[in-house]
C-alpha positions as a LaTeX table, in Angstrom:
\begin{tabular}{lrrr}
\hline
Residue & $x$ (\AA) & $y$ (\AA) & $z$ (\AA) \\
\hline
Unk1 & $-95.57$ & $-95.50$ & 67.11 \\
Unk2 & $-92.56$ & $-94.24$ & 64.76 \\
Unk3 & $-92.29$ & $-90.70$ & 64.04 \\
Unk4 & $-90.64$ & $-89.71$ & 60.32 \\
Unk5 & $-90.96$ & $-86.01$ & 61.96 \\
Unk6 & $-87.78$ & $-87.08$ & 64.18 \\
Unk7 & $-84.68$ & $-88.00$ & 62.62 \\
Unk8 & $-82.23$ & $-89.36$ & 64.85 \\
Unk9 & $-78.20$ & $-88.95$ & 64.12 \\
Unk10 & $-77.93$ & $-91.78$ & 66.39 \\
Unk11 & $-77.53$ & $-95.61$ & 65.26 \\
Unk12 & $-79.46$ & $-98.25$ & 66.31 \\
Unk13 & $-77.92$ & $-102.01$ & 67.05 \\
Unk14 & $-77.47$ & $-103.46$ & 63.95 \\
Unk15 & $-77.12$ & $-100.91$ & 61.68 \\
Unk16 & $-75.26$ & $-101.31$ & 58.98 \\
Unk17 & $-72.88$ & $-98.38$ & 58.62 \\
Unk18 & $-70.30$ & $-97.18$ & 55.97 \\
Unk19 & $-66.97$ & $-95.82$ & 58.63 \\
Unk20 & $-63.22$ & $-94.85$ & 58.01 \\
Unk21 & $-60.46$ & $-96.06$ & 60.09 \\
Unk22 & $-58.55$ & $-92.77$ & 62.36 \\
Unk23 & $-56.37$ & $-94.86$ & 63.92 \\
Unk24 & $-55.35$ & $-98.08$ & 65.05 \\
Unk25 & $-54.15$ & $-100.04$ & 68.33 \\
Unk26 & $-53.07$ & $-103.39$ & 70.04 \\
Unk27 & $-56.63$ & $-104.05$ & 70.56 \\
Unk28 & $-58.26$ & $-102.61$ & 67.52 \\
Unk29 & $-58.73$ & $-99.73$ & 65.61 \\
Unk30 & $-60.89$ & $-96.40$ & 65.98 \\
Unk31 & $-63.39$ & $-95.53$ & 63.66 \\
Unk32 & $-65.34$ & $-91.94$ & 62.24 \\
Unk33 & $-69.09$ & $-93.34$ & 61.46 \\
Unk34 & $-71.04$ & $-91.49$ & 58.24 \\
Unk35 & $-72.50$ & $-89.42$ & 61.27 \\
Unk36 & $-69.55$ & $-88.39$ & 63.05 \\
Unk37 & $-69.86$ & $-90.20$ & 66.16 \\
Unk38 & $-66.25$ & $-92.34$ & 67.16 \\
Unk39 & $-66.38$ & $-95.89$ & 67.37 \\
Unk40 & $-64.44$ & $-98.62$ & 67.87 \\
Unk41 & $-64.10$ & $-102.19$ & 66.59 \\
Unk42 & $-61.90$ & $-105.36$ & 68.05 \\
Unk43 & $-60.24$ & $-105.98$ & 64.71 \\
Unk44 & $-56.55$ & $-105.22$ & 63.85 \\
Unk45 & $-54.32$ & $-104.43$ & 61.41 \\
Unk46 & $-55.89$ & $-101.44$ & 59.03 \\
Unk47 & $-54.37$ & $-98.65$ & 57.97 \\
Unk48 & $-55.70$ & $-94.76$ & 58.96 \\
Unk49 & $-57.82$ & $-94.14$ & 55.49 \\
Unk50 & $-59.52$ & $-97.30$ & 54.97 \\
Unk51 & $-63.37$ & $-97.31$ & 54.37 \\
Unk52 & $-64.65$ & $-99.82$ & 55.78 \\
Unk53 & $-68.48$ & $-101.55$ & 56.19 \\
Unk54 & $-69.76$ & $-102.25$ & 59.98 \\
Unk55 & $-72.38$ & $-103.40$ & 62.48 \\
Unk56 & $-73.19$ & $-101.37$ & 65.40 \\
Unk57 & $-73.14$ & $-103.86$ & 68.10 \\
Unk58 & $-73.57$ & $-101.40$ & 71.17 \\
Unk59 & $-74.11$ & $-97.64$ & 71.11 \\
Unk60 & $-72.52$ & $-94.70$ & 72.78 \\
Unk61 & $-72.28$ & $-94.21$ & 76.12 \\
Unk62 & $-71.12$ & $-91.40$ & 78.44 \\
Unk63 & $-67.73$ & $-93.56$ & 78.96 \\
Unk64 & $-67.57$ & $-95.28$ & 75.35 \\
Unk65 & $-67.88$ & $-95.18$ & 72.11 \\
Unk66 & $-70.02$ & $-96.65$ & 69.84 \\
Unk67 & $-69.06$ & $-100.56$ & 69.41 \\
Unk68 & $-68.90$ & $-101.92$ & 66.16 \\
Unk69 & $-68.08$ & $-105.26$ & 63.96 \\
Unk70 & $-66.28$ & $-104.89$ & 60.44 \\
Unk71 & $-67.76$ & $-106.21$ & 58.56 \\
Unk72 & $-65.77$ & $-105.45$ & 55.18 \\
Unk73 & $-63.40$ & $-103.50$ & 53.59 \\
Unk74 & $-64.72$ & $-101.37$ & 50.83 \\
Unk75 & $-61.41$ & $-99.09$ & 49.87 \\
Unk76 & $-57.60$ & $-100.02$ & 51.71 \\
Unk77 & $-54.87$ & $-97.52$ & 51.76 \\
Unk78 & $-52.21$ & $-98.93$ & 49.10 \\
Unk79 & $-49.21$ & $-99.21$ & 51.23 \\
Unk80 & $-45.71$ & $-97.58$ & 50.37 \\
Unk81 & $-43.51$ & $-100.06$ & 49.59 \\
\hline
\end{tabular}
């Protein structure tokens, strides 16, 4: 049975979750979730700043971070020309 007594900080798969991009690599970029919690999604390309919409697609582990999909942009980082 749920519990409204217990709130959770954690997401569950499929969440939808509003995240800003830290940092970027070859494979992807990193992610700070409304909560806190690092994640990372398999999508390239944005800049450090941008807000972005997501999925959780796996949570945390010991060894990773929460997993996510983008699933929009909501605010870029103009870039300096």
């Amino acid at each position: 049975m749920w519990s409204y007594e217990y709130e959770d900080d954690d997401y569950n798969v499929r969440d939808n979750v509003h995240a800003v991009v830290t940092s970027a690599c070859g494979k992807g970029v990193f992610l700070q979730l409304e909560n806190g919690q690092e994640a990372f999604a398999y999508f390239g390309k944005l800049m450090a700043g941008t807000e972005v919409l997501c999925t959780v697609l796996k949570k945390a582990t010991e060894k990773w971070r929460v997993l996510v999909s983008i699933d929009s942009v909501l605010e870029s980082v103009p870039v300096a020309a």
